[in-house]
Backbone as CSV, one residue per row, in Angstrom:
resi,resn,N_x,N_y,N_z,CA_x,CA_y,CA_z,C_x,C_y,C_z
1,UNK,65.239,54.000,11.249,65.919,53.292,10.173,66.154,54.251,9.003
2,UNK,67.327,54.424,8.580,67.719,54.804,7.055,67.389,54.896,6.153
3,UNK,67.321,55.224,4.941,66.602,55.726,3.757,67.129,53.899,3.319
4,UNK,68.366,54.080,3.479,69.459,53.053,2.547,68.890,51.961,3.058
5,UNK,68.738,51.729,4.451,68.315,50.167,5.364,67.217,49.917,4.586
6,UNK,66.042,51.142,4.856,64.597,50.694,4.481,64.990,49.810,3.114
7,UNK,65.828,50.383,1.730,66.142,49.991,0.716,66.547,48.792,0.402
8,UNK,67.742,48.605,1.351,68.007,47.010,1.752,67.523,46.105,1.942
9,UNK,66.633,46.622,3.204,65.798,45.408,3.695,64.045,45.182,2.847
10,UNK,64.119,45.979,1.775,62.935,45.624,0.794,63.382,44.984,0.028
11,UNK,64.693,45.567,-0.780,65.714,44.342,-1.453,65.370,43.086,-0.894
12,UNK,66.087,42.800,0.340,66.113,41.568,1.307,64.922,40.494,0.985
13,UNK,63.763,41.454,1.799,62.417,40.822,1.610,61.992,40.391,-0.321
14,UNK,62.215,40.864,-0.630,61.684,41.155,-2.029,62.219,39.512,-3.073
15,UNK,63.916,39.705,-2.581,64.798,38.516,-2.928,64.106,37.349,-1.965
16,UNK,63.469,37.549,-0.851,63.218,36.478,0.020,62.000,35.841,-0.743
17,UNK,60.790,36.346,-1.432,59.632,35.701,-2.138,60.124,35.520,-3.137
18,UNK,60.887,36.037,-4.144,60.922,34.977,-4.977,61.495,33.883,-4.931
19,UNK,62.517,33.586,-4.001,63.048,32.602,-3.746,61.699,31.651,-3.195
20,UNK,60.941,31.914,-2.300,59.983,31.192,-1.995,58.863,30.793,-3.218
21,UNK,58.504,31.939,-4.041,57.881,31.495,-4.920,58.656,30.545,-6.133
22,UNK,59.628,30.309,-6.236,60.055,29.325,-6.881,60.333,27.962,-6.073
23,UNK,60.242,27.983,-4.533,60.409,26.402,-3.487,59.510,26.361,-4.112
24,UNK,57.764,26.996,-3.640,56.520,26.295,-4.096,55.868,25.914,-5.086
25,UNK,56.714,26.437,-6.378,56.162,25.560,-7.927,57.158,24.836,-7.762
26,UNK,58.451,24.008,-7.360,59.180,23.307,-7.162,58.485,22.006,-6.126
27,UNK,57.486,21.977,-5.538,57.135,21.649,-4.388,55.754,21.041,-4.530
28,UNK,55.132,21.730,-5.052,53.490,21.891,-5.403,52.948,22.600,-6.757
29,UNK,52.720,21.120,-7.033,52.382,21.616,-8.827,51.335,20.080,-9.466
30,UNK,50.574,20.402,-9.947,49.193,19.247,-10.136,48.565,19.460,-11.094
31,UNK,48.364,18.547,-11.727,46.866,19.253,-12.514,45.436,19.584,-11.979
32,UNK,44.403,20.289,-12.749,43.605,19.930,-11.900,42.161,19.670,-13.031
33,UNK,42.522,19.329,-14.100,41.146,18.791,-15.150,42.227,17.507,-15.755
34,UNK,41.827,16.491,-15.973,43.081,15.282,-16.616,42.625,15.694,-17.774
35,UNK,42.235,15.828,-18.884,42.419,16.392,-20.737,43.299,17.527,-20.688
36,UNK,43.390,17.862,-19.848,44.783,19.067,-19.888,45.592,19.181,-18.433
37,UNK,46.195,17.612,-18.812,47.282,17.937,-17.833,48.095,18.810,-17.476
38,UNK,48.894,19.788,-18.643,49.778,20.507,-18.677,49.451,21.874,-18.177
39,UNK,48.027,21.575,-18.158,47.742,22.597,-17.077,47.917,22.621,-15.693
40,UNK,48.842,23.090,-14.729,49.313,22.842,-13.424,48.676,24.086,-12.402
41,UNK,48.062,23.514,-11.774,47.842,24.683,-10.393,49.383,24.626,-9.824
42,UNK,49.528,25.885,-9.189,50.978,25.709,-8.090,50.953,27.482,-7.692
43,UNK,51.471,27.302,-6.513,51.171,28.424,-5.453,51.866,29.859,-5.643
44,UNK,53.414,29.345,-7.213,53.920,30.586,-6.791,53.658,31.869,-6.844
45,UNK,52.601,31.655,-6.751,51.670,33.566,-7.239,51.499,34.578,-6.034
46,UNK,51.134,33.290,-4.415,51.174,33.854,-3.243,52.149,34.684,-2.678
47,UNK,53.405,34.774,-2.219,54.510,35.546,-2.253,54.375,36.522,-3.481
48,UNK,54.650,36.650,-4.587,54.313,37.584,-5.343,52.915,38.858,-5.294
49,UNK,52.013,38.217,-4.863,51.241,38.937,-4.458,51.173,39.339,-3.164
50,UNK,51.916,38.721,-2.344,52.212,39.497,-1.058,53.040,40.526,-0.822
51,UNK,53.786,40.412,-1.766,55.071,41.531,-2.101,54.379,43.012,-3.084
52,UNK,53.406,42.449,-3.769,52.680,43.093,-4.630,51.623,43.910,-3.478
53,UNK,51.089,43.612,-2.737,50.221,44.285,-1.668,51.204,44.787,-0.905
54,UNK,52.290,44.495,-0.132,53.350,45.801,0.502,54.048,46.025,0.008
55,UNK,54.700,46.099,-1.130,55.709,47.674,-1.757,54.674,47.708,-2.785
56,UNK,53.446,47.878,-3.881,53.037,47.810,-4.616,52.754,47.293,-6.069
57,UNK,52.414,47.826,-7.021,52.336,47.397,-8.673,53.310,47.052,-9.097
58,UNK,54.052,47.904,-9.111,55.244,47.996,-9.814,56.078,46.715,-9.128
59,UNK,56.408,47.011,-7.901,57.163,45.840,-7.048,56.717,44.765,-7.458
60,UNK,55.649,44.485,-7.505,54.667,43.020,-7.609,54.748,42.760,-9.274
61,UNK,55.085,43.911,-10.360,55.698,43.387,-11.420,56.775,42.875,-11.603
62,UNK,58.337,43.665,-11.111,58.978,43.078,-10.758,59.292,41.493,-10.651
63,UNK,58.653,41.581,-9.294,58.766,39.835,-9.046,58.083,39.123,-9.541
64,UNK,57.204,39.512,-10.242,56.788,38.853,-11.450,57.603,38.069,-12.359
65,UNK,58.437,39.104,-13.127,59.543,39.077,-13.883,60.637,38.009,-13.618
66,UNK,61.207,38.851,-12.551,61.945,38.160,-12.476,62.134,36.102,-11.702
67,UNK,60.933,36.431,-11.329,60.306,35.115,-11.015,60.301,34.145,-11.615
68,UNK,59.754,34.212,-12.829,58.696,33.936,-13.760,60.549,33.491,-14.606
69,UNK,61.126,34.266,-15.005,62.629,34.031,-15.790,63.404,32.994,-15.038
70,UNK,63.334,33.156,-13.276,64.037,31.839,-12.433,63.691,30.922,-12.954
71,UNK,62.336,30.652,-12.927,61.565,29.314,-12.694,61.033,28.859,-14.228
72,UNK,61.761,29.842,-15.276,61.281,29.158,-16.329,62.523,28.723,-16.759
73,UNK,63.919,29.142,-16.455,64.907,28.203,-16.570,65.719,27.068,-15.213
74,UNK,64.774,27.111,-14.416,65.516,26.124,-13.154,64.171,25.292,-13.197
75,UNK,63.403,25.361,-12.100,62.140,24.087,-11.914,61.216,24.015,-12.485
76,UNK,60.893,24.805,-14.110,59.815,24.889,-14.752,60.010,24.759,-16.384
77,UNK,61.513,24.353,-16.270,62.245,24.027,-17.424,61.580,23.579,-18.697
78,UNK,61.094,22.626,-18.175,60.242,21.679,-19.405,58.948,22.576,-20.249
79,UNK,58.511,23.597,-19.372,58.152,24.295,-20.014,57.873,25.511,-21.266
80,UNK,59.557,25.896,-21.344,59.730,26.990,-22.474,59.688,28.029,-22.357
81,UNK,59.570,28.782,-23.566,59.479,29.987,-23.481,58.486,30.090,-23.358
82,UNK,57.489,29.758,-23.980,55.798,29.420,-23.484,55.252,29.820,-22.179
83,UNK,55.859,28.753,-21.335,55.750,28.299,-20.150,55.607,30.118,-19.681
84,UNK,57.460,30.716,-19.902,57.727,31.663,-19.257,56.431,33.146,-19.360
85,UNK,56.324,33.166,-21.003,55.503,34.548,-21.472,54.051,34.104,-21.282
86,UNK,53.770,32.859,-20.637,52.366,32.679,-20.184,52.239,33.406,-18.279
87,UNK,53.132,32.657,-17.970,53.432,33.029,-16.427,53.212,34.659,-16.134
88,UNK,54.297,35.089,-16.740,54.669,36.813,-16.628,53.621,37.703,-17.149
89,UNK,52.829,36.902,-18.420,51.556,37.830,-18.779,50.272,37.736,-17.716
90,UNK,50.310,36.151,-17.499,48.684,35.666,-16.413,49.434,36.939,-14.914
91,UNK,50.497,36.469,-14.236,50.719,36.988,-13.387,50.732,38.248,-13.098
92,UNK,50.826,39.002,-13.811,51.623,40.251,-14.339,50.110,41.048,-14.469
93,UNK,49.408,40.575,-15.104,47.726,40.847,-15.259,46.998,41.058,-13.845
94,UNK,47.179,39.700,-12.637,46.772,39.499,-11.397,47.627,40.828,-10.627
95,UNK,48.689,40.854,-10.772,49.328,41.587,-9.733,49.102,43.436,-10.031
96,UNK,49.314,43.362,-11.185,48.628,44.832,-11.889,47.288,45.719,-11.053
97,UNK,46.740,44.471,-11.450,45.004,44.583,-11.031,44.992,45.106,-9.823
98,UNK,44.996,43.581,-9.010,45.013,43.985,-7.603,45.577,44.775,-6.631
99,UNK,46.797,44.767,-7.492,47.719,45.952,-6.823,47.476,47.602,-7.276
100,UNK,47.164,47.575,-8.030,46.550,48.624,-8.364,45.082,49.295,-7.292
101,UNK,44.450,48.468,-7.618,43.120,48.640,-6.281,43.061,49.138,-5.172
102,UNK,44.418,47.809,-4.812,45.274,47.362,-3.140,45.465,49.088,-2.719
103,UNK,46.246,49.600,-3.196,47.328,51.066,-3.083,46.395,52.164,-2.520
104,UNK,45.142,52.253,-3.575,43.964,52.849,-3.200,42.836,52.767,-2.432
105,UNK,42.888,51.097,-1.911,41.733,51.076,-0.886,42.311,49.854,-0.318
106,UNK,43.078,50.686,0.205,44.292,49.911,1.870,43.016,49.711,3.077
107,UNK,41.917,48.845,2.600,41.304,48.256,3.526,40.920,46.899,3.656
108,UNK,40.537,45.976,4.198,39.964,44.388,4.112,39.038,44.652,3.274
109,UNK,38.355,45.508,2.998,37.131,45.578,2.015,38.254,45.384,0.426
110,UNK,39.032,46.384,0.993,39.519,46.801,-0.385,40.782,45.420,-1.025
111,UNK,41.148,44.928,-0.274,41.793,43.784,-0.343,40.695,42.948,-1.009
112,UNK,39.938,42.439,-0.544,39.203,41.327,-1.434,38.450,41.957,-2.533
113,UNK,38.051,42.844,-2.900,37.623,43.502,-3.830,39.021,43.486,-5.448
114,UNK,40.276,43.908,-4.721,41.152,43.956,-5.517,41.964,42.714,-5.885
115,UNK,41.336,41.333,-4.752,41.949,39.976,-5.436,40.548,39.761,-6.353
116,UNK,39.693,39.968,-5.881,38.176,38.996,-6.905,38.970,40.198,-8.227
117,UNK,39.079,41.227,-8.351,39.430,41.788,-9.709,40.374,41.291,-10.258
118,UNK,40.898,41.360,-9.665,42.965,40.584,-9.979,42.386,39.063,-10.497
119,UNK,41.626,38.622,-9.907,41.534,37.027,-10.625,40.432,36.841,-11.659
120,UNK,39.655,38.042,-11.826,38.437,38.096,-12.968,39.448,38.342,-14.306
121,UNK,40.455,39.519,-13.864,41.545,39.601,-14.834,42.327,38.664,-15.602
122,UNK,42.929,37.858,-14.484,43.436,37.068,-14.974,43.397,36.297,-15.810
123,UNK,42.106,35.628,-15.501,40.896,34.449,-16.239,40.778,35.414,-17.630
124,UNK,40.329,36.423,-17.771,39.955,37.060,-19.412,41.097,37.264,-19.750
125,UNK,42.435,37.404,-19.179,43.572,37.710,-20.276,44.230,36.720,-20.602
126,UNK,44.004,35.266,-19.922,44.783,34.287,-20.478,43.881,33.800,-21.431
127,UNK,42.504,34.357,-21.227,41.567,33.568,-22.556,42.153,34.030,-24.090
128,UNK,42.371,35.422,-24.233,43.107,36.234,-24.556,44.229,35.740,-25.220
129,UNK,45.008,35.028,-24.277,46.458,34.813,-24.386,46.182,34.245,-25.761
130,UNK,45.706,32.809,-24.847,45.429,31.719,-25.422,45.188,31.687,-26.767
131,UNK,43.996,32.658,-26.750,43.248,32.544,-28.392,44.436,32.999,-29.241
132,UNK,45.216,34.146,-28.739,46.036,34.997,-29.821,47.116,34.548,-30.198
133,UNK,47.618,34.093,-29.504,49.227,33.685,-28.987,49.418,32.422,-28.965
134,UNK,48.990,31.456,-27.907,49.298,30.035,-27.762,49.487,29.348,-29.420
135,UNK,48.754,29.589,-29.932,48.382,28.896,-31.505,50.040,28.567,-32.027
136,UNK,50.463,30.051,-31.831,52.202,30.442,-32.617,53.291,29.198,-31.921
137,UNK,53.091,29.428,-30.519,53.929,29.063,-29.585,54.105,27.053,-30.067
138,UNK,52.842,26.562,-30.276,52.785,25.290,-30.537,52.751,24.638,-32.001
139,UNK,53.078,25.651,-32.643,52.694,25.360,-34.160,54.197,25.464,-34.952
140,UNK,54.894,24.144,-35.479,56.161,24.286,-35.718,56.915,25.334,-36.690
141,UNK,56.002,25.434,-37.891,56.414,26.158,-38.421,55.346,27.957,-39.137
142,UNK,55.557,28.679,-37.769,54.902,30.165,-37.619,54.099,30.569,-39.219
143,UNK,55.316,30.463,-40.556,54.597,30.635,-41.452,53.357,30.118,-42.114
144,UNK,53.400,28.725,-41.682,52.024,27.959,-42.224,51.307,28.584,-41.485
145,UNK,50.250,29.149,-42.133,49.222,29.687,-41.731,48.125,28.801,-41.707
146,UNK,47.838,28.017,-42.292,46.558,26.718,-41.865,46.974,26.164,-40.702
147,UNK,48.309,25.874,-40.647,48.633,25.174,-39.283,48.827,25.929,-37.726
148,UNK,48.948,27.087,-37.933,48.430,27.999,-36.949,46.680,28.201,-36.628
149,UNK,45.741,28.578,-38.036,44.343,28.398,-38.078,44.191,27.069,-37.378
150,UNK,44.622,25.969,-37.511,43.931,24.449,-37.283,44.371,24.055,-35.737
151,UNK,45.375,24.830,-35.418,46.060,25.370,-34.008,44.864,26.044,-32.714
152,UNK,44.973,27.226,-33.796,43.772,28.100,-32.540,42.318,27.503,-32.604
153,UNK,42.360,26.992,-33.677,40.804,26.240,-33.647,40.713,24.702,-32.359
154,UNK,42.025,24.662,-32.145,41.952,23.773,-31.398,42.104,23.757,-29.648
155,UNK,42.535,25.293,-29.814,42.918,26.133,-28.375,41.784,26.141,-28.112
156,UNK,40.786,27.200,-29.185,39.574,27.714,-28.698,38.782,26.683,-28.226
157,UNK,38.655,25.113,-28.590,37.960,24.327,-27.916,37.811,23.942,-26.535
158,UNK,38.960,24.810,-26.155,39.640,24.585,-24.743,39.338,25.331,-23.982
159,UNK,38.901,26.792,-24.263,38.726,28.033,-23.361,38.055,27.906,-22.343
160,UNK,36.526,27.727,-23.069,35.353,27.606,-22.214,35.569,26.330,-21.170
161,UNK,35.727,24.913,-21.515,35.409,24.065,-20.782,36.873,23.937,-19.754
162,UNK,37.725,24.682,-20.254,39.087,23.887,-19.433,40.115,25.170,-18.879
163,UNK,40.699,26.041,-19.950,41.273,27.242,-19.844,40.680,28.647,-18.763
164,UNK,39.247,28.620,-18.929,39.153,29.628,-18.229,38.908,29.632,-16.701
165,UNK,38.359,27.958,-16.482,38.144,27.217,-14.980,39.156,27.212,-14.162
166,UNK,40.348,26.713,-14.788,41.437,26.885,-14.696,42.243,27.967,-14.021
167,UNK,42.273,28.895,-14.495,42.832,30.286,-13.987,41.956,30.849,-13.287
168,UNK,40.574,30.625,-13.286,39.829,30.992,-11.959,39.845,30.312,-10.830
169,UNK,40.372,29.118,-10.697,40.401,28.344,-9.574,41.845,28.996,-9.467
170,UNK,42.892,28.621,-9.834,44.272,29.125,-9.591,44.641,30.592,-9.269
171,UNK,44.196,31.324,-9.535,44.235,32.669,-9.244,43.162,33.198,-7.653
172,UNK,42.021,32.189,-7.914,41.332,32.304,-6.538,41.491,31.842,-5.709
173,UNK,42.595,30.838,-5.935,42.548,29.644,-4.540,43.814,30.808,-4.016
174,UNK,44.741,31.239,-5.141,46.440,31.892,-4.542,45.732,33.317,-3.516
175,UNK,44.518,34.178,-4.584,44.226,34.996,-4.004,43.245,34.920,-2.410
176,UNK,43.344,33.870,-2.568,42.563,33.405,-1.068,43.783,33.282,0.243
177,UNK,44.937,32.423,-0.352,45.675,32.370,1.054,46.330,33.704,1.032
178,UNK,46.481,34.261,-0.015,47.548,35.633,0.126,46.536,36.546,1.261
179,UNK,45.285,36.418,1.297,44.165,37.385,1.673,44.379,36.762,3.386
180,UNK,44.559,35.313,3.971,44.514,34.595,4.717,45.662,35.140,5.979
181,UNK,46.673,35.018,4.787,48.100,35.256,5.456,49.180,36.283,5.399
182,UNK,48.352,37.722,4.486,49.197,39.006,4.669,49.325,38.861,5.990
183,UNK,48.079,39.490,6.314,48.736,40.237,7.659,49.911,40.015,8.286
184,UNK,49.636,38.395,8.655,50.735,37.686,9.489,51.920,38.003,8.675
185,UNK,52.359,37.710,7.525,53.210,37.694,7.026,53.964,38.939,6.827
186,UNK,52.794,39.672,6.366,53.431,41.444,6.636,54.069,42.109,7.899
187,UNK,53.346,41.844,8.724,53.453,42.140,10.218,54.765,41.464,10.566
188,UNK,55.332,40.303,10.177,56.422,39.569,11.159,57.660,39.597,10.093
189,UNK,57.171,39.677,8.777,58.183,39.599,7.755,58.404,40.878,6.930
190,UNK,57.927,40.827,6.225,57.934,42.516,5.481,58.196,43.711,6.260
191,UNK,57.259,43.831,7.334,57.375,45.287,7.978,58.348,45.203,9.643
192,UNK,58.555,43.584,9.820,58.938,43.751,10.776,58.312,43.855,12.229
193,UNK,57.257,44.729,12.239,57.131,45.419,13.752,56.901,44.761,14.985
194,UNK,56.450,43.649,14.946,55.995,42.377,15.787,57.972,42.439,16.153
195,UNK,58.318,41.696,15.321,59.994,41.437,15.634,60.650,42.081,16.574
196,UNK,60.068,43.709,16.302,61.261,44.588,16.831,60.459,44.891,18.544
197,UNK,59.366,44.637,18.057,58.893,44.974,19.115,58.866,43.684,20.631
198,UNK,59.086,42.798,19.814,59.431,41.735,20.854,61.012,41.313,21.142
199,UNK,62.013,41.975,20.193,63.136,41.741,20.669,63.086,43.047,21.739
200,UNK,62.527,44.402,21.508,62.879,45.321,22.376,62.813,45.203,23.904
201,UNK,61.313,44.514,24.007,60.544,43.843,24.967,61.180,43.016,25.889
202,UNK,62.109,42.493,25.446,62.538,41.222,25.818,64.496,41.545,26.500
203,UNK,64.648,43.123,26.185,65.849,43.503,26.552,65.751,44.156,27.795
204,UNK,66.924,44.185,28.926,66.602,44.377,30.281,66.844,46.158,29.738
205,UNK,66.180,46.533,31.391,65.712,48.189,31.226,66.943,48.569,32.059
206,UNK,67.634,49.635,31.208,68.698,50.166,31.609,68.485,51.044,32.780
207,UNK,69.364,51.396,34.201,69.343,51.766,34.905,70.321,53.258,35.463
């Protein structure tokens, strides 16, 4: 295969998860504490991090990005800009991490080592987020400064019991099936070789 094909067909694949990662927050999306509904588990992190473990960091930022921009103006609408610079930072944090790890210790050891990091990450940078940032995002007018203070004082009540459970279950449950279902997925989709090797298989032997 070609310099250009290989190029294509990562294109291909690459366009193929995010499209999937936007079916499955379209599809599957819940809360999972009721005092903070608006907190939603939903899967689209899996594809992203599968894309993020075969072409790497960078790739897996990428579709981050551009993910994260689909789905914050098509099926995640109601959410905002909020919505969006929460997504792309939590995600963006997970895929960093692990992919980072991933590149360097291309083993099953090194795979779960680099999701438990990727999701320890996650969990401390949205605490992060949260404390620094969220306050602005919900507070009508940025200059009042008491009403930003009376804001984060009200985030921070949230961290410990709700915010940080949160992104550890969601980041561990995504980093669990991504860990479940590379292979397969790599093997038949990404890299192909299963495919080629069973269409080859399957062609009569020239004489």
């Amino acid at each position: 295969m070609s310099a250009r094909s290989v190029r294509i067909k990562k294109l291909a694949v690459m366009a193929m998860l995010v499209a999937l990662s936007i079916v499955l927050v379209w599809l599957v999306h819940f809360p999972i504490f009721g005092p903070v509904a608006f907190l939603e588990y939903d899967p689209a992190d899996i594809p992203i991090l599968i894309g993020t473990f075969a072409y790497g960091p960078a790739a897996g930022l990428m579709l981050t990005v551009v993910a994260s921009l689909i789905q914050g103006f098509t099926v995640s609408a109601q959410s905002g800009v909020m919505g969006i610079a929460m997504h792309i930072f939590a995600t963006s944090t997970l895929v960093l991490v692990a992919g980072t790890i991933y590149k360097f210790r291309h083993t099953r050891r090194g795979a779960v080592l680099a999701l438990v990091c990727g999701t320890l990450a996650m969990t401390a940078a949205m605490m992060v987020f949260n404390h620094f940032f969220t306050p602005y995002f919900i507070t009508a007018d940025v200059a009042d400064t008491a009403a930003v203070a009376a804001n984060r004082a009200y985030v921070d009540t949230l961290l410990f019991p709700f915010i940080a459970p949160f992104n550890l279950i969601k980041a561990g449950v995504n980093s669990t099936v991504t860990f479940l279902v590379y292979k397969v997925v790599s093997k038949y989709i990404v890299h192909g070789d299963a495919f080629h090797k069973d269409v080859s298989s399957s062609l009569p032997n020239e004489s």
